[in-house]
Backbone bond lengths (Angstrom), bond angles and torsions (degrees), N, CA, C in turn:
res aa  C-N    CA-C-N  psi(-1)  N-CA   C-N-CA  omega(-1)  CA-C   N-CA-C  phi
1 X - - - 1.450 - - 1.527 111.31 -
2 X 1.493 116.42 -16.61 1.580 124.55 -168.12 1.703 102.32 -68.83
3 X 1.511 84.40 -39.31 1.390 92.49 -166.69 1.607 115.70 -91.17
4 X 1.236 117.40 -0.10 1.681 99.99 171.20 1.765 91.62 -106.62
5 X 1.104 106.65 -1.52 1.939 105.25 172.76 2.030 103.06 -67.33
6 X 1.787 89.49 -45.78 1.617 85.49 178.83 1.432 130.25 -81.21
7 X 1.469 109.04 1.25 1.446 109.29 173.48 1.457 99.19 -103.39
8 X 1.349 136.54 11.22 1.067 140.24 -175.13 1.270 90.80 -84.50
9 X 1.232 111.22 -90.48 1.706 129.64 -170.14 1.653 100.30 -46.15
10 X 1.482 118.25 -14.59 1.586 90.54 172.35 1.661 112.29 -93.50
11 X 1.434 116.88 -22.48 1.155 114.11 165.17 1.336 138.45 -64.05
12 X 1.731 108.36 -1.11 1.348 111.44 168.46 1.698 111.98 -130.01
13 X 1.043 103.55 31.12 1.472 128.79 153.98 1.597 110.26 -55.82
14 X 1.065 128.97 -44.16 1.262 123.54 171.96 1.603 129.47 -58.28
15 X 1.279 94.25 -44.15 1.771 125.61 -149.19 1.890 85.78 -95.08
16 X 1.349 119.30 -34.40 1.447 123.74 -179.00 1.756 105.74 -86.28
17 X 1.298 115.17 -13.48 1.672 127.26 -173.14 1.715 96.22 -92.56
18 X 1.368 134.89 -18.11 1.444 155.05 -177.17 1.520 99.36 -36.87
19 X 1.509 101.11 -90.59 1.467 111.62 -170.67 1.337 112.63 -57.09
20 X 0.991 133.70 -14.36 1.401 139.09 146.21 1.224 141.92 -32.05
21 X 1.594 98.56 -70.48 1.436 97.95 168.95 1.337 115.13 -103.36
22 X 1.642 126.98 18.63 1.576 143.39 140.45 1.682 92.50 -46.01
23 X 1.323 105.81 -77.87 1.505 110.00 -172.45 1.532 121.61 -22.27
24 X 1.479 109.33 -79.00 1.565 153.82 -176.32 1.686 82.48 -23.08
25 X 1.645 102.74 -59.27 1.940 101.83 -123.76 1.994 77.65 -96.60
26 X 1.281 122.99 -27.18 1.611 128.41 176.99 1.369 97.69 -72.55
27 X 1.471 128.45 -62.08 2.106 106.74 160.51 1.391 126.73 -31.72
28 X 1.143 116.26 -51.59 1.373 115.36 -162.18 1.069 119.28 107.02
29 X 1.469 116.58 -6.47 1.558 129.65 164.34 1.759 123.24 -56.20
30 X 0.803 115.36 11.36 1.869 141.28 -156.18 1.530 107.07 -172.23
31 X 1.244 104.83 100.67 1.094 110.27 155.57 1.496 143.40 -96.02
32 X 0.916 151.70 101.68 1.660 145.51 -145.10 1.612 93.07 -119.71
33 X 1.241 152.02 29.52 1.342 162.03 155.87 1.640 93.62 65.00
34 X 0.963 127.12 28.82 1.868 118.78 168.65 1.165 120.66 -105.43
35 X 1.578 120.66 -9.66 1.770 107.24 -163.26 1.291 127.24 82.59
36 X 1.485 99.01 -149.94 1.456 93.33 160.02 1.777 134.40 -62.38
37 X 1.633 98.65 -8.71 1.584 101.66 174.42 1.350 128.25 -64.89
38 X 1.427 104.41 -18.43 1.668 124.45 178.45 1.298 86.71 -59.04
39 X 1.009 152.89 -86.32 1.256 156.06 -172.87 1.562 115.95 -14.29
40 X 1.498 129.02 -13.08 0.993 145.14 -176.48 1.117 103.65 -137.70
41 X 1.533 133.01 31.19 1.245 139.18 112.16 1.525 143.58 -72.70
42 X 1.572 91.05 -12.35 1.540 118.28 177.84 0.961 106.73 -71.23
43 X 1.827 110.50 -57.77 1.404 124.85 -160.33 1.772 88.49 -63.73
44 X 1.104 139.83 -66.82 1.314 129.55 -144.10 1.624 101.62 -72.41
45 X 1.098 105.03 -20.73 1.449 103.37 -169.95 1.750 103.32 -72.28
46 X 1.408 96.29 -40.65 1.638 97.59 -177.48 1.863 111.97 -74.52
47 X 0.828 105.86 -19.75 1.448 122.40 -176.74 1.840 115.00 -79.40
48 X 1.798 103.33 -36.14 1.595 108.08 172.57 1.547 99.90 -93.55
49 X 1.455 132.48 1.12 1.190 132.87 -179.23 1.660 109.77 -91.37
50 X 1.378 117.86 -28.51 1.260 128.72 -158.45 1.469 92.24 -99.73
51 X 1.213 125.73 -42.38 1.515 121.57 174.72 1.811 106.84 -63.12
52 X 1.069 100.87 -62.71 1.882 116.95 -179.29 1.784 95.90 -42.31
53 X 1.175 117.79 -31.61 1.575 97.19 -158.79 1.950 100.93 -103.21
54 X 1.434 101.51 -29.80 2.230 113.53 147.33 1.616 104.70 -35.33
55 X 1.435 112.83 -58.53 1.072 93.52 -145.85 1.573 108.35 -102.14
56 X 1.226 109.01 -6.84 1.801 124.22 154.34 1.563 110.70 -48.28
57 X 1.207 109.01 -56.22 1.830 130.91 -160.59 1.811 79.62 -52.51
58 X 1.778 98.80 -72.68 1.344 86.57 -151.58 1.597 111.14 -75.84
59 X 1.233 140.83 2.62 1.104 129.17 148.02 1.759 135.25 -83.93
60 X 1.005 111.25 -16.94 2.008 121.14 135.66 1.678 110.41 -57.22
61 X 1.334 122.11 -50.98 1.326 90.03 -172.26 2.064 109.49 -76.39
62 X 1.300 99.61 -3.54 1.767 89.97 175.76 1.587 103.07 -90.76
63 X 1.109 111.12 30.74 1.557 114.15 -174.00 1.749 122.87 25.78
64 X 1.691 104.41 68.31 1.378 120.80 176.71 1.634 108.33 -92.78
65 X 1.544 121.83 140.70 1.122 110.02 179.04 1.609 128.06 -63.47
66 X 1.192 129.86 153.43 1.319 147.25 169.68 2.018 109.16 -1.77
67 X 1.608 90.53 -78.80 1.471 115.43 169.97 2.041 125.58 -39.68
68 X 1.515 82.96 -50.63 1.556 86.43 178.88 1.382 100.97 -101.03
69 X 1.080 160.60 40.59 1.665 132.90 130.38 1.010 105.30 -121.87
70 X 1.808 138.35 14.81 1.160 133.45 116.97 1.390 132.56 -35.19
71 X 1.014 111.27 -71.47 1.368 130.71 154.65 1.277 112.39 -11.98
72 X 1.911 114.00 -74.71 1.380 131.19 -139.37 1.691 90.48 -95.43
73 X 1.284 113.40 -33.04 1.648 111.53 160.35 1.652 135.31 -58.96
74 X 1.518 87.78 -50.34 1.529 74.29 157.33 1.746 134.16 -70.27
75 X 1.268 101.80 -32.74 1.834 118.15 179.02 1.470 82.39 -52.49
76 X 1.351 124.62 -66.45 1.705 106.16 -155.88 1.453 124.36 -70.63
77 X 1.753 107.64 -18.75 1.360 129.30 -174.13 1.445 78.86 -73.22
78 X 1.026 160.02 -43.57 1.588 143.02 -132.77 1.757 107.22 -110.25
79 X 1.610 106.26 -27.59 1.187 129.95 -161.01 1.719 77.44 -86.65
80 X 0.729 123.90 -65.23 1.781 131.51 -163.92 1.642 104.77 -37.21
81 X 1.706 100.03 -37.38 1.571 112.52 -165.15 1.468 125.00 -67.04
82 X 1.686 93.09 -42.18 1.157 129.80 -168.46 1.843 108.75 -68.82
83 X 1.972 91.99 -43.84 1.355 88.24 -179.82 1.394 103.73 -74.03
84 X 1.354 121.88 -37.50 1.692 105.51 -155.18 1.625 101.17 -85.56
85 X 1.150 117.38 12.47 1.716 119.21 166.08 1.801 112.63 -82.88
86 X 1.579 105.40 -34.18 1.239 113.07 177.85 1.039 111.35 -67.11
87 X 1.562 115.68 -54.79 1.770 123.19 -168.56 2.022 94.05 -70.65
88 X 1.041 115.53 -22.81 1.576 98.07 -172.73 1.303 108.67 -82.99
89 X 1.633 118.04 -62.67 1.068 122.45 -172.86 1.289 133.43 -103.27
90 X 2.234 114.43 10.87 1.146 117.36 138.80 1.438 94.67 104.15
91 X 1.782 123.74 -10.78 1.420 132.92 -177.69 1.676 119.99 -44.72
């Protein structure tokens, strides 16, 4: 149980790193050369974080090793991005 507690908390390492760099890049402490577009680096970041850490959960609870639903979380966190960039902005 120790151990799907610790792949827990690493799979939402991202999604808990959020308000963070919301903060950082809304100070001005981070600059990413966009302006106000940084601001829509947040959003996506929180958005591939919230999928990545869905699709961690449910591959920890099928008890997959460490390596592969890292992996298969990020592939889908990225896949998720890709689609909802198409369906939004038609790319």
């Amino acid at each position: 149980m120790n151990k799907k507690l610790a792949h827990l908390l690493l799979a939402l390492i991202p999604l808990l790193l959020t308000p963070l760099l919301s903060f950082v890049l809304f100070e001005g402490l981070l600059n990413l050369g966009g302006g106000e577009k940084d601001i829509i680096w947040a959003i996506v970041w929180a958005v591939w974080s919230l999928t990545f850490a869905i699709s961690a959960l449910v591959l920890i609870w099928r008890n997959w090793a460490l390596k592969r639903w890292v992996w298969r979380s990020a592939m889908v966190a990225t896949g998720g991005m890709l689609m909802l960039s198409v369906l939004v902005f038609g790319v």
